[in-house]
C-alpha positions in Angstrom: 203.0 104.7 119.6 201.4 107.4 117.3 198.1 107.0 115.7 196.2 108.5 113.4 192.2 108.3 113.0 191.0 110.1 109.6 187.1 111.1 110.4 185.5 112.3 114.0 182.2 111.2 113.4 180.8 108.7 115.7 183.4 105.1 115.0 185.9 107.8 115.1 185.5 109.7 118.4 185.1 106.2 120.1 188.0 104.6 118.7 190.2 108.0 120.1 188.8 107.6 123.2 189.5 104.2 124.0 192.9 104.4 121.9 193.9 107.0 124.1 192.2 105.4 127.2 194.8 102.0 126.6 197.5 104.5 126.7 198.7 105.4 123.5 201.2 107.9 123.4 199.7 110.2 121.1 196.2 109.9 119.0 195.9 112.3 116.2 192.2 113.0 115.1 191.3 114.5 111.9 187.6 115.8 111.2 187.3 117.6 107.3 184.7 119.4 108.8 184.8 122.3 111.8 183.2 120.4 114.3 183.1 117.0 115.7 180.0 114.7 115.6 177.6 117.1 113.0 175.6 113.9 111.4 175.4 112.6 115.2 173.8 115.6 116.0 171.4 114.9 113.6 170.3 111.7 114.0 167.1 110.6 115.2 165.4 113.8 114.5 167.8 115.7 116.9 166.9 112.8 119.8 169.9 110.6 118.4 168.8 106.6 119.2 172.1 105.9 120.1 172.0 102.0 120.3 169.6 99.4 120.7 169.5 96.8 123.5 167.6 94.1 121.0 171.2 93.8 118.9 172.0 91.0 117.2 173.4 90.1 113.8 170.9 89.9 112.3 169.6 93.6 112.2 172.9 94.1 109.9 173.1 93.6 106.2 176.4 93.4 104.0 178.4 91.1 102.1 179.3 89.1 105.4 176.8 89.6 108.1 178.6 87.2 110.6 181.4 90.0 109.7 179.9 92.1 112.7 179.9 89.2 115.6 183.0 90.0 117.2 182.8 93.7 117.6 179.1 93.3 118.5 180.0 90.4 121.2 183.3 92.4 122.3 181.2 95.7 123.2 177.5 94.8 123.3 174.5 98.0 124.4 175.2 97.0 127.9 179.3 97.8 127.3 178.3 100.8 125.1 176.0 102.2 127.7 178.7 101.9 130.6 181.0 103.8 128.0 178.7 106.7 128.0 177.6 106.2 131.4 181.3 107.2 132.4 181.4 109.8 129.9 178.4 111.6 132.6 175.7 110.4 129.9 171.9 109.7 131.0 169.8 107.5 129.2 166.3 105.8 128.8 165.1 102.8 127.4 162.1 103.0 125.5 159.9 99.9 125.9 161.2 98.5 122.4 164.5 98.9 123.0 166.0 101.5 121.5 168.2 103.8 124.0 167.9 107.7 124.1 169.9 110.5 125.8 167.7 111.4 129.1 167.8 114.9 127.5 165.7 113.8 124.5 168.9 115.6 122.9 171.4 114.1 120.3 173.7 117.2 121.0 174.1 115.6 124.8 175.2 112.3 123.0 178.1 115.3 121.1 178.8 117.0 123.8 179.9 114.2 126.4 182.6 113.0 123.0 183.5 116.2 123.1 185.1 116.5 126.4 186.4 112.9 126.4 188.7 113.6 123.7 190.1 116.6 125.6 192.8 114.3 126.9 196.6 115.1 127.0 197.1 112.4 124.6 194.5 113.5 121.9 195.0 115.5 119.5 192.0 117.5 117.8 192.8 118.6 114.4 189.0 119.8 112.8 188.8 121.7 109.4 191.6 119.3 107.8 190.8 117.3 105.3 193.4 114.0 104.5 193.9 114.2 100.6 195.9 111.1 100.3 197.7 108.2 102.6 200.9 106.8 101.5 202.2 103.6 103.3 206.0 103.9 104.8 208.4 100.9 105.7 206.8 101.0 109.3 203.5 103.6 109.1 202.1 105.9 107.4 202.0 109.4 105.6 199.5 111.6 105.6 198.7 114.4 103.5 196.4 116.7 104.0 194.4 119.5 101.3 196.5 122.2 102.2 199.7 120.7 101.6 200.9 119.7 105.2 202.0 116.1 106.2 201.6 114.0 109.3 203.1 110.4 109.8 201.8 107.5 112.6 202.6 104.0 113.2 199.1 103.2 112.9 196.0 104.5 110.8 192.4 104.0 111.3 190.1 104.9 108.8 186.5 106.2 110.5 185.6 108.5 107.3 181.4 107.1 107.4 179.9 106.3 104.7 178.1 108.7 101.4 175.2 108.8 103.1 174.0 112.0 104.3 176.1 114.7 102.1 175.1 117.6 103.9 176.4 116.3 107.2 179.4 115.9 105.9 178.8 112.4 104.2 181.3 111.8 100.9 183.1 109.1 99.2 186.8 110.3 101.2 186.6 107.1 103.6 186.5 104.7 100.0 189.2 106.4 98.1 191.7 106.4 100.9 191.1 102.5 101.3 190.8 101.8 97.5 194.3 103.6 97.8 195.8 101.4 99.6 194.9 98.2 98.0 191.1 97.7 99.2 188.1 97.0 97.2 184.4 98.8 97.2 180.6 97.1 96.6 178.3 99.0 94.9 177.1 101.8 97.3 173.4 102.6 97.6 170.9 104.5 99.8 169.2 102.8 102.8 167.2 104.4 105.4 165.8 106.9 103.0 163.0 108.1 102.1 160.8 106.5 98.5 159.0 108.6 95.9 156.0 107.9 94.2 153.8 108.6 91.7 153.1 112.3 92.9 149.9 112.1 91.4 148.6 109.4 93.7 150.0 111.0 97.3 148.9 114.7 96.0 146.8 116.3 99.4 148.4 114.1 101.7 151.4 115.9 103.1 152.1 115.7 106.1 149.7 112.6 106.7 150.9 110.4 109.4 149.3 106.6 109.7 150.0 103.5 111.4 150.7 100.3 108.3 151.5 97.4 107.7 153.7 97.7 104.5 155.0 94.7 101.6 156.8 95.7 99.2 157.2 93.6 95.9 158.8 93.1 92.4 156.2 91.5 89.9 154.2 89.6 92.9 157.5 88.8 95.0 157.8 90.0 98.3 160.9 91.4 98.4 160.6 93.2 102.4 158.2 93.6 104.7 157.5 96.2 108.2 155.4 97.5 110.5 155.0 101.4 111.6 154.3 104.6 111.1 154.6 106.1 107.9 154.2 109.7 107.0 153.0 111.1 103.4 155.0 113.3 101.7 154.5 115.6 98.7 157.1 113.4 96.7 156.1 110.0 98.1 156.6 108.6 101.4 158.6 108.3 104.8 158.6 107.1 108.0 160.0 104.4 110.5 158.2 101.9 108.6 159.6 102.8 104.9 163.1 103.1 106.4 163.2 99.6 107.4 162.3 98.2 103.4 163.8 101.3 101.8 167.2 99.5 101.3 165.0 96.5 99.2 163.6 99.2 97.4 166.8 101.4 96.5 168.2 98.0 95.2 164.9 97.3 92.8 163.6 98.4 89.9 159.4 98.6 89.1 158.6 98.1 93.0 155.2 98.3 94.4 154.7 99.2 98.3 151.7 98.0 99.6 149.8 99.6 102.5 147.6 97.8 105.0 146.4 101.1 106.7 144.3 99.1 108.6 146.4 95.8 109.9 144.8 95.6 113.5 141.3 94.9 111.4 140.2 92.1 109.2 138.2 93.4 106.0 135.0 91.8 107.6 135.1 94.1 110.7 135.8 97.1 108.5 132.8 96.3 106.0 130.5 95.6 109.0 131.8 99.2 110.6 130.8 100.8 107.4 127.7 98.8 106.8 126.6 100.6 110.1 127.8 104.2 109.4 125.8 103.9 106.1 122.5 102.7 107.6 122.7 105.0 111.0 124.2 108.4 109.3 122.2 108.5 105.8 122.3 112.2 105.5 126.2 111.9 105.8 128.4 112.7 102.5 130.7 109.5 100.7 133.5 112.0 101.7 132.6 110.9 105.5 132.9 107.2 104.8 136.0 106.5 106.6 136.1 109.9 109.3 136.7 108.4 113.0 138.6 105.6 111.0 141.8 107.0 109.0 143.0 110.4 108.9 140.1 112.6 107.0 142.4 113.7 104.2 143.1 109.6 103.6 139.9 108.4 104.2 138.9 111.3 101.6 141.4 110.1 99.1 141.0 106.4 99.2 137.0 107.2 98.9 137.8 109.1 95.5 140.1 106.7 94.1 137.5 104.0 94.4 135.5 105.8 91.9 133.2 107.6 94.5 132.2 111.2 94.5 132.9 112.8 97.8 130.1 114.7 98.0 127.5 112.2 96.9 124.9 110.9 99.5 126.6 108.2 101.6 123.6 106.2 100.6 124.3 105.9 97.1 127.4 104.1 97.6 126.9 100.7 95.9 128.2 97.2 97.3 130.6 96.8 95.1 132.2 100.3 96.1 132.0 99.6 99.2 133.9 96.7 98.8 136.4 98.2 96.8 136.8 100.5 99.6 137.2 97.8 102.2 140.1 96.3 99.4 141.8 99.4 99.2 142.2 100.4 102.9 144.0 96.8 102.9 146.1 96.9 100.1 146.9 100.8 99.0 149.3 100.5 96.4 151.9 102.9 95.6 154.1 102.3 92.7 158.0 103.1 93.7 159.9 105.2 91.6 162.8 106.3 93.2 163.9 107.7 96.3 165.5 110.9 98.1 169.2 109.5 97.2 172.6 110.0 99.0 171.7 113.2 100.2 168.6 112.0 102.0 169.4 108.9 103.4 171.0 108.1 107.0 172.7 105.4 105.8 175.3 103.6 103.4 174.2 100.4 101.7 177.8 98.8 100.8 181.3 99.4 101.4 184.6 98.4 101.6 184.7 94.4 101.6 184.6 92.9 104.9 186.4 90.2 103.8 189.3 92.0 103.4 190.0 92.6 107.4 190.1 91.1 110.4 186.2 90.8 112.5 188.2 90.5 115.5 190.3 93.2 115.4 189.4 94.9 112.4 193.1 95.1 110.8 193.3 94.8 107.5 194.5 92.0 106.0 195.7 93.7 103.0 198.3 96.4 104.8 199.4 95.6 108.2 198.8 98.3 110.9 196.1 99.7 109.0 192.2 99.5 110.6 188.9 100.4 109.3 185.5 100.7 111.8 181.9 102.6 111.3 180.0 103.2 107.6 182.5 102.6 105.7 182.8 99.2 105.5 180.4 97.3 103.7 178.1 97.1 107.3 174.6 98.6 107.1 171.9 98.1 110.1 168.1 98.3 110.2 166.5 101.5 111.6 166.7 101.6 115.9 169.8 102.4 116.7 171.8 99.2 115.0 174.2 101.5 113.1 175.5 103.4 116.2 175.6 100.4 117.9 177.9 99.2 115.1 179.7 102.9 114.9 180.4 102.4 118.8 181.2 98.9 118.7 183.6 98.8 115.6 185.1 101.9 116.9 186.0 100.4 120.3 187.2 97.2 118.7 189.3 99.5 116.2 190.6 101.7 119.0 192.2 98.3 121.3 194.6 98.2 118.2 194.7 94.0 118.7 196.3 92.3 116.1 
């Protein structure tokens, strides 16, 4: 049997290897760009967080979030980790579960792919795009940009999602399926990083903090997280803003909400400042918060309560000082956008779940044909859910059941 996977990202490489592993005769593996596994490489700030041993359903959004079960039941962290463990792989568990290459390097995670698919039966074909699929009385056609054709018994579609466009991220992976009688949600940005008002962040670039974030649409909580989150000169990023920024990409007049102080009640923090006052008079407003948040916050939360920075700490008045207390508690930052396509890690939406097979992943629509990875309508929470998913739809693709 021939078969054909269009995309060598992640889902891709691991549906080859374990198509190839079962014994098909002959796996043909086409990557648009020249290398294998470029967003991989990225991911996770070069450490790539390759799965999570906390997975479970429900760290996965989409039209059908029971759609992931099967794959995630078939080939579970402990499954994917012997996968890689036999690809000569080290890892480490950090104590919240997410899994690491023992190198601290996501090019490790690339690397080990990249000699399991150097196999007699796999074929490597990088720098070729597929322009087009046309469906044959038993198969497939395959056309590629240049003008050259390919035919298999069996496709599997592993194109990722829109997310990321300078990795190689595009809409290829939807237009094939659409193609070929499949449908598409409304795609959006998740994982990504939020703009706001510029005005409000200015100075704090580069600001790291831990928070306790809400955000909301006129009053209604619409996500909540935990984290760090880092200030940018746009807006804001971090672990923490990932996990709500698909709630926000999907809203319109959202308000984030920071506790920058969630290990603290607001009677702890007033007491803390009562004392600073009364023990450091000669100290300027300015210093009100140093030892507590990061100077250049503590600075700007002091200001935007109305209080000169350089006046004498002493001539803060109660009601400042309260206001000072309220704001550490509940910073709000209006949302007005965020970094888009380009700057997100992953795809909000797909193709519709519905239309294949969670145990197999076959489409219902076109026999023989499979889809696996970002582009179906499968999206995960930051931690390492969507390689999971990537490795685990990829494997389940690659046993060609069905």
């Amino acid at each position: 049997m021939k078969i054909a996977i269009i995309g060598a990202g992640a889902s891709g490489m691991a549906a080859a290897v374990t198509a190839a592993a079962s014994g098909t005769d002959q796996v043909l593996l086409f990557e648009r760009q020249a290398r294998v596994g470029r967003k991989l490489a990225a991911t996770g700030n070069g450490r790539c967080n390759l799965t999570n041993r906390r997975t479970e359903p429900g760290h996965y959004h989409g039209s059908g979030t029971d759609f992931v079960r099967p794959a995630l039941e078939a080939f579970p962290p402990e499954k994917v980790l012997e996968f890689f463990q036999t690809l000569g792989l080290y890892t480490v568990t950090e104590p919240d579960g997410k899994v690491y290459p023992y190198s601290d390097q996501a090019n490790s995670v690339v690397d080990v792919l990249r000699f399991a698919l150097d196999r007699r039966n796999i074929t490597l074909l990088t720098g070729t795009e597929i322009a087009g699929v046309k469906r044959l009385p038993k198969g497939f056609r395959l056309k590629t940009a240049d003008g050259q054709s390919y035919e298999c018994e069996v496709l599997i579609v592993a194109c990722g999602g829109a997310a990321g466009t300078k990795l190689g991220g595009g809409l290829s992976g939807y237009q094939l399926l659409r193609s070929l009688g499949h449908h598409c949600t409304k795609l959006s940005p998740s994982l990504v990083q939020l703009k706001s008002d510029p005005g409000v962040v200015q100075g704090l670039k580069g600001v790291r903090a831990n928070a306790g974030l809400q955000l909301t649409v006129n009053g209604a909580l619409l996500a909540a997280s935990w984290g760090e989150v880092q200030f940018t000169d746009y807006g804001i990023s971090g672990p923490a803003v990932f996990e709500i920024s698909r709630a926000a990409a999907l809203a319109e007049g959202a308000v984030l909400q920071l506790d920058l102080l969630p290990g603290y009640s607001a009677a702890d923090l007033l007491s803390a400042l009562c004392i600073r006052i009364s023990r450091f008079p000669t100290l300027e407003a300015g210093d009100l918060l140093t030892g507590i948040l990061h100077n250049r916050l503590g600075k700007m939360l002091v200001k935007a309560c109305g209080i000169p920075l350089s006046a004498p700490i002493t001539a803060i008045k109660w009601e400042q000082l309260n206001d000072v207390v309220q704001i550490c508690h509940a910073f709000r930052l209006p949302i007005v956008g965020n970094l888009g396509m380009e700057g997100a890690q992953v795809t909000a939406g797909g193709i519709v779940t519905q239309e294949f097979d969670p145990t197999s992943l076959q489409s219902r629509l076109v026999p023989g044909l499979y889809a696996c990875g970002e582009v179906l309508d499968v999206d995960g929470d930051c931690g390492g859910f969507n390689l999971q998913w990537a490795w685990a739809s990829g494997m389940l693709a690659g046993q060609l059941k069905g």
